[in-house]
C-alpha positions as CSV (number, residue, x, y, z in Angstrom):
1,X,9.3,18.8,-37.6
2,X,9.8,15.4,-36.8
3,X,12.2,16.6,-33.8
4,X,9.5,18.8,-32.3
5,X,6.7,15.8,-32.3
6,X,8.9,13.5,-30.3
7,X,9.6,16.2,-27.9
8,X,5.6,17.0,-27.3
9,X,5.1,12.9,-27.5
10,X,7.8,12.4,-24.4
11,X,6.2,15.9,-23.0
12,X,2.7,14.4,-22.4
13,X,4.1,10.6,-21.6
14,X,6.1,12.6,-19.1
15,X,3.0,14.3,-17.5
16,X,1.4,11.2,-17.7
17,X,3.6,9.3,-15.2
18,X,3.9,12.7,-13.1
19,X,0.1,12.6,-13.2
20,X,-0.1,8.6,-11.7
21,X,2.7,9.0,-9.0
22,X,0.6,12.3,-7.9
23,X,-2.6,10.3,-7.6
24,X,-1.1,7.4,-5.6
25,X,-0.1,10.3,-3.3
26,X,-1.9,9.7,0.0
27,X,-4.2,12.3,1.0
28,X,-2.5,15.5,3.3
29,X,-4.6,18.0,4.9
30,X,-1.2,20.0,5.0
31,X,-1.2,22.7,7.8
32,X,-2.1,26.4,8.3
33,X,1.4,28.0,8.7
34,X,1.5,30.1,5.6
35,X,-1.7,32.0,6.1
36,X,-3.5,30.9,3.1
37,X,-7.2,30.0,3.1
38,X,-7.8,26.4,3.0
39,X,-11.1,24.4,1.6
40,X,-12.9,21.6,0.2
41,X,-10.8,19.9,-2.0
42,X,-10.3,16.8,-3.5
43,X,-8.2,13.6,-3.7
44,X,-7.5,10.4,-5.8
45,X,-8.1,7.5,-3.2
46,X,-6.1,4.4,-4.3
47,X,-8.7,2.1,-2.6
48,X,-11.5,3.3,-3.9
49,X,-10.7,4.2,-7.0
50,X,-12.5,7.2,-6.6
51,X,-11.9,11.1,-6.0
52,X,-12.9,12.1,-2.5
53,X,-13.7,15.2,-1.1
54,X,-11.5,16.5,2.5
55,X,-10.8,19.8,4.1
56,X,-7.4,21.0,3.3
57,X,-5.5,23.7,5.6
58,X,-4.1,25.9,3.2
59,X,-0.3,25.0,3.3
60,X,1.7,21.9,2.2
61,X,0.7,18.8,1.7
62,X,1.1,15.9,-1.3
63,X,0.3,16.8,-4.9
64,X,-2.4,14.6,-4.7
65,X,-5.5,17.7,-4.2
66,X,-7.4,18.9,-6.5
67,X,-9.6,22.1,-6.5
68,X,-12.7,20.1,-8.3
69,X,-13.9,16.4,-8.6
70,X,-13.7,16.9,-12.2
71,X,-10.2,17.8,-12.3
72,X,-9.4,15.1,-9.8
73,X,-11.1,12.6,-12.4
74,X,-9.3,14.2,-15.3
75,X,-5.9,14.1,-13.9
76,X,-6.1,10.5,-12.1
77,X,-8.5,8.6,-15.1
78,X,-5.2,6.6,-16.5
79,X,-4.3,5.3,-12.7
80,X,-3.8,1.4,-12.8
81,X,-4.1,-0.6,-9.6
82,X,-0.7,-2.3,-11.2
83,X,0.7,1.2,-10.3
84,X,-1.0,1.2,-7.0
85,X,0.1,-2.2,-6.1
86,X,3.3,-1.5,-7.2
87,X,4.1,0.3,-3.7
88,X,3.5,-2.1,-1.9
89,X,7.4,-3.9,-0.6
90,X,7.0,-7.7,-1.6
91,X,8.0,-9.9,1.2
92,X,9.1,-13.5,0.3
93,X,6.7,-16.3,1.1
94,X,6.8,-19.8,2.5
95,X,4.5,-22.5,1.6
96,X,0.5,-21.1,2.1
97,X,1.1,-18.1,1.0
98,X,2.4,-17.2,4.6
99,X,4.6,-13.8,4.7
100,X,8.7,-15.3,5.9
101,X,10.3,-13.5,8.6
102,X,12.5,-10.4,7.0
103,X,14.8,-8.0,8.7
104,X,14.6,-4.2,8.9
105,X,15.8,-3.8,5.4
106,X,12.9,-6.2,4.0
107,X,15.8,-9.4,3.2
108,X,14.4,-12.7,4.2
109,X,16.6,-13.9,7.8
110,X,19.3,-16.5,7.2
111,X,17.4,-19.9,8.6
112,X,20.4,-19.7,11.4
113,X,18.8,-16.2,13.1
114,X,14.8,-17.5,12.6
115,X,13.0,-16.0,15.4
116,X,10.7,-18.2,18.1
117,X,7.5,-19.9,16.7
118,X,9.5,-19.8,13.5
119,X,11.3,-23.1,11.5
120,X,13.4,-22.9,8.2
121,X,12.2,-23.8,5.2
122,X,13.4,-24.0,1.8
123,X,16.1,-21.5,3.3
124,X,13.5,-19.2,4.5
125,X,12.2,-18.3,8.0
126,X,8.6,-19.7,8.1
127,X,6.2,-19.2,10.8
128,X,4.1,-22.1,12.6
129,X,0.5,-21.5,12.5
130,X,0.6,-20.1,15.8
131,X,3.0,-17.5,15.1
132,X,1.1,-16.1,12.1
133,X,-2.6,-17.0,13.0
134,X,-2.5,-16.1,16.7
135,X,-1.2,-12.9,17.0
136,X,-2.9,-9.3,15.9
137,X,-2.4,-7.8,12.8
138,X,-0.4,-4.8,12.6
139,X,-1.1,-2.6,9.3
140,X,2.3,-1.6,9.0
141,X,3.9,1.1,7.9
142,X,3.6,3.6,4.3
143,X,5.6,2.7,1.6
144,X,7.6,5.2,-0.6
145,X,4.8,7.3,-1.3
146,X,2.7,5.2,0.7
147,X,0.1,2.5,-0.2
148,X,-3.5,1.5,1.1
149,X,-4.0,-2.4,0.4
150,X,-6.6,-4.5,1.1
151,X,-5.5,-7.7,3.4
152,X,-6.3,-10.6,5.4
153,X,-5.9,-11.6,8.8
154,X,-7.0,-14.2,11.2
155,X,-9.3,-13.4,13.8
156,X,-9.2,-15.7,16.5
157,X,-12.5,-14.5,18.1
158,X,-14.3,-14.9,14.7
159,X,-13.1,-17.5,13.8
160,X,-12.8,-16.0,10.4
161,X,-10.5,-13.7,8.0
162,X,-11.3,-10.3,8.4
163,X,-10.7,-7.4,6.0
164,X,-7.7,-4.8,7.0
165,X,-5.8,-2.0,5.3
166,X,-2.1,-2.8,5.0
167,X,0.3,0.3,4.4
168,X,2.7,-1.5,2.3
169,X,5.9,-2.1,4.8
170,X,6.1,-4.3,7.9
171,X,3.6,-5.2,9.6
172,X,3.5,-9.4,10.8
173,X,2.8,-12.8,9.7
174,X,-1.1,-12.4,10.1
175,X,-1.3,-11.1,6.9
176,X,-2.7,-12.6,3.5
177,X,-3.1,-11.6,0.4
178,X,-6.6,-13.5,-0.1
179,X,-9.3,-15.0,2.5
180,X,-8.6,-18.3,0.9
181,X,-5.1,-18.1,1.4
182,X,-5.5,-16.9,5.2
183,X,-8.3,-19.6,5.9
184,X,-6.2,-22.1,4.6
185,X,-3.1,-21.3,6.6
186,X,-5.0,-20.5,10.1
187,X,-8.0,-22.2,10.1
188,X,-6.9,-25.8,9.1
Protein backbone atom coordinates (compact mmCIF):
# COMPACT_ATOMS: atom_id res chain seq x y z
CA UNK A 1 0.00 0.00 0.00
CA UNK A 2 2.57 2.15 1.04
CA UNK A 3 4.44 1.38 -2.39
CA UNK A 4 1.43 2.30 -4.48
CA UNK A 5 1.08 6.02 -2.64
CA UNK A 6 4.60 6.94 -3.36
CA UNK A 7 4.17 5.90 -6.89
CA UNK A 8 0.79 8.24 -7.34
CA UNK A 9 2.80 10.97 -5.03
CA UNK A 10 5.94 10.98 -7.67
CA UNK A 11 3.06 10.48 -10.48
CA UNK A 12 1.38 13.94 -9.86
CA UNK A 13 4.86 15.81 -8.76
CA UNK A 14 5.85 14.44 -12.08
CA UNK A 15 2.87 16.07 -13.98
CA UNK A 16 3.39 18.92 -12.09
CA UNK A 17 6.92 19.91 -13.46
CA UNK A 18 5.70 18.54 -17.00
CA UNK A 19 2.82 20.94 -16.48
CA UNK A 20 5.27 24.25 -15.61
CA UNK A 21 7.91 23.51 -18.46
CA UNK A 22 4.66 23.27 -20.81
CA UNK A 23 3.48 26.63 -19.75
CA UNK A 24 6.83 28.48 -20.03
CA UNK A 25 6.53 27.08 -23.66
CA UNK A 26 6.29 30.10 -25.90
CA UNK A 27 3.32 30.41 -27.92
CA UNK A 28 3.33 28.34 -31.68
CA UNK A 29 0.66 28.91 -34.10
CA UNK A 30 2.18 25.61 -35.60
CA UNK A 31 1.29 25.12 -39.34
CA UNK A 32 -1.42 23.63 -41.57
CA UNK A 33 0.39 20.63 -43.12
CA UNK A 34 -1.51 17.84 -41.59
CA UNK A 35 -4.92 18.88 -42.71
CA UNK A 36 -6.50 19.33 -39.41
CA UNK A 37 -8.79 22.21 -38.53
CA UNK A 38 -7.18 24.76 -36.52
CA UNK A 39 -8.91 27.44 -33.96
CA UNK A 40 -8.99 29.67 -31.05
CA UNK A 41 -7.02 28.43 -28.55
CA UNK A 42 -5.18 29.32 -25.69
CA UNK A 43 -1.75 29.87 -24.15
CA UNK A 44 0.03 30.51 -20.75
CA UNK A 45 1.97 33.87 -21.40
CA UNK A 46 5.12 34.11 -19.09
CA UNK A 47 4.89 37.94 -19.01
CA UNK A 48 1.61 38.37 -18.30
CA UNK A 49 0.94 35.88 -16.14
CA UNK A 50 -2.10 35.29 -17.88
CA UNK A 51 -3.71 32.75 -20.49
CA UNK A 52 -4.17 34.35 -23.91
CA UNK A 53 -6.31 33.55 -26.56
CA UNK A 54 -4.43 33.08 -30.50
CA UNK A 55 -5.41 31.30 -33.68
CA UNK A 56 -3.69 28.05 -33.97
CA UNK A 57 -3.18 26.24 -37.49
CA UNK A 58 -3.98 22.90 -36.79
CA UNK A 59 -0.55 21.05 -36.85
CA UNK A 60 2.54 21.20 -34.50
CA UNK A 61 3.45 23.63 -32.35
CA UNK A 62 4.69 23.70 -28.41
CA UNK A 63 2.62 22.00 -25.67
CA UNK A 64 1.84 25.18 -24.42
CA UNK A 65 -2.15 25.44 -26.13
CA UNK A 66 -4.94 24.77 -24.56
CA UNK A 67 -8.54 24.20 -26.02
CA UNK A 68 -10.21 26.62 -23.11
CA UNK A 69 -9.06 29.47 -20.86
CA UNK A 70 -10.14 27.35 -18.02
CA UNK A 71 -7.96 24.60 -18.81
CA UNK A 72 -5.11 26.93 -19.56
CA UNK A 73 -5.65 28.38 -15.93
CA UNK A 74 -5.94 24.90 -14.46
CA UNK A 75 -2.94 23.41 -15.99
CA UNK A 76 -0.51 26.62 -15.62
CA UNK A 77 -2.01 28.03 -11.85
CA UNK A 78 1.37 26.52 -9.99
CA UNK A 79 3.72 28.52 -12.60
CA UNK A 80 6.41 30.63 -10.57
CA UNK A 81 8.19 33.51 -12.16
CA UNK A 82 11.35 31.76 -10.33
CA UNK A 83 10.63 29.03 -13.08
CA UNK A 84 10.12 31.67 -15.74
CA UNK A 85 13.23 33.54 -14.83
CA UNK A 86 15.05 30.55 -14.61
CA UNK A 87 15.47 30.46 -18.56
CA UNK A 88 16.85 33.23 -18.78
CA UNK A 89 21.32 32.51 -19.37
CA UNK A 90 22.97 34.67 -16.51
CA UNK A 91 25.70 36.69 -17.89
CA UNK A 92 28.43 37.92 -15.38
CA UNK A 93 28.33 41.50 -14.33
CA UNK A 94 30.84 44.26 -13.74
CA UNK A 95 30.39 46.98 -11.30
CA UNK A 96 26.68 48.91 -12.01
CA UNK A 97 25.09 46.08 -12.69
CA UNK A 98 26.45 46.38 -16.32
CA UNK A 99 26.23 42.94 -18.38
CA UNK A 100 30.63 41.88 -19.15
CA UNK A 101 31.46 40.97 -22.53
CA UNK A 102 30.98 36.91 -22.99
CA UNK A 103 31.74 34.68 -25.97
CA UNK A 104 29.41 32.61 -28.07
CA UNK A 105 29.18 29.94 -25.45
CA UNK A 106 28.04 32.57 -22.67
CA UNK A 107 31.94 32.42 -20.72
CA UNK A 108 33.05 35.87 -19.63
CA UNK A 109 36.36 36.90 -22.31
CA UNK A 110 39.81 36.49 -20.79
CA UNK A 111 40.63 40.50 -19.99
CA UNK A 112 43.53 39.78 -22.81
CA UNK A 113 40.75 39.40 -25.81
CA UNK A 114 38.32 42.45 -24.35
CA UNK A 115 36.75 44.01 -27.24
CA UNK A 116 36.94 47.99 -28.19
CA UNK A 117 35.15 50.49 -25.81
CA UNK A 118 35.79 47.67 -23.36
CA UNK A 119 38.58 47.65 -20.09
CA UNK A 120 39.27 44.69 -17.66
CA UNK A 121 38.07 44.66 -14.52
CA UNK A 122 38.23 42.36 -11.64
CA UNK A 123 39.23 39.82 -14.52
CA UNK A 124 36.17 40.65 -16.47
CA UNK A 125 35.60 42.48 -19.77
CA UNK A 126 33.64 45.66 -18.73
CA UNK A 127 32.15 48.12 -21.02
CA UNK A 128 32.75 52.05 -20.83
CA UNK A 129 29.55 53.93 -20.67
CA UNK A 130 29.74 54.55 -24.18
CA UNK A 131 29.90 51.06 -25.20
CA UNK A 132 26.80 49.95 -23.22
CA UNK A 133 24.71 53.28 -23.05
CA UNK A 134 25.25 54.40 -26.68
CA UNK A 135 24.41 51.66 -28.76
CA UNK A 136 20.73 50.03 -29.47
CA UNK A 137 19.40 47.29 -27.64
CA UNK A 138 19.21 44.13 -29.29
CA UNK A 139 16.54 41.59 -27.51
CA UNK A 140 18.49 38.71 -28.15
CA UNK A 141 17.81 35.47 -28.80
CA UNK A 142 15.25 32.52 -27.01
CA UNK A 143 16.59 30.58 -24.47
CA UNK A 144 16.12 26.67 -24.16
CA UNK A 145 12.50 26.78 -24.30
CA UNK A 146 12.64 30.41 -24.70
CA UNK A 147 12.03 33.24 -22.23
CA UNK A 148 10.14 36.79 -22.46
CA UNK A 149 11.90 39.19 -19.74
CA UNK A 150 11.27 42.50 -19.00
CA UNK A 151 14.52 44.81 -19.41
CA UNK A 152 16.15 48.12 -19.52
CA UNK A 153 17.93 50.02 -21.95
CA UNK A 154 19.25 53.43 -22.52
CA UNK A 155 17.63 55.61 -24.87
CA UNK A 156 19.69 58.23 -25.98
CA UNK A 157 16.91 60.33 -27.58
CA UNK A 158 14.91 60.09 -24.27
CA UNK A 159 17.08 60.58 -22.39
CA UNK A 160 15.54 57.85 -20.26
CA UNK A 161 15.39 53.86 -19.72
CA UNK A 162 12.95 52.43 -21.72
CA UNK A 163 11.06 49.06 -21.19
CA UNK A 164 12.13 46.11 -23.71
CA UNK A 165 11.47 42.34 -23.92
CA UNK A 166 14.77 40.36 -23.66
CA UNK A 167 14.62 36.68 -25.01
CA UNK A 168 17.02 35.28 -22.54
CA UNK A 169 20.39 34.82 -24.73
CA UNK A 170 22.68 37.46 -26.28
CA UNK A 171 21.73 40.49 -26.94
CA UNK A 172 24.40 43.74 -25.76
CA UNK A 173 25.55 45.70 -23.00
CA UNK A 174 22.44 48.17 -23.16
CA UNK A 175 20.66 45.91 -21.08
CA UNK A 176 19.66 46.22 -17.26
CA UNK A 177 17.90 44.37 -15.08
CA UNK A 178 16.25 47.57 -13.34
CA UNK A 179 15.67 51.35 -14.45
CA UNK A 180 17.75 52.26 -11.44
CA UNK A 181 20.46 50.18 -12.36
CA UNK A 182 20.44 51.44 -16.20
CA UNK A 183 20.00 55.18 -15.04
CA UNK A 184 22.79 54.86 -12.87
CA UNK A 185 25.16 53.30 -15.30
CA UNK A 186 24.14 55.60 -18.53
CA UNK A 187 22.83 58.58 -17.26
CA UNK A 188 25.47 59.68 -14.70
Amino acid sequence: MQRVLGFIVFGVVLSLVAADDKCLEGRDRGDNSCGEAGGLRFYYDKTTKHCQPFFYNGCGGTGNRFASAAECRETCSNVTVAKAQSMVISVPKCAGNVRAAVDANVQPLTCDACPSGYSCSENLCCPSKEAACDIDYDAGKFAMQGSHTPRYFYSKSAKSCLLFTYYGALGNANNFETFNDCMNFCNN
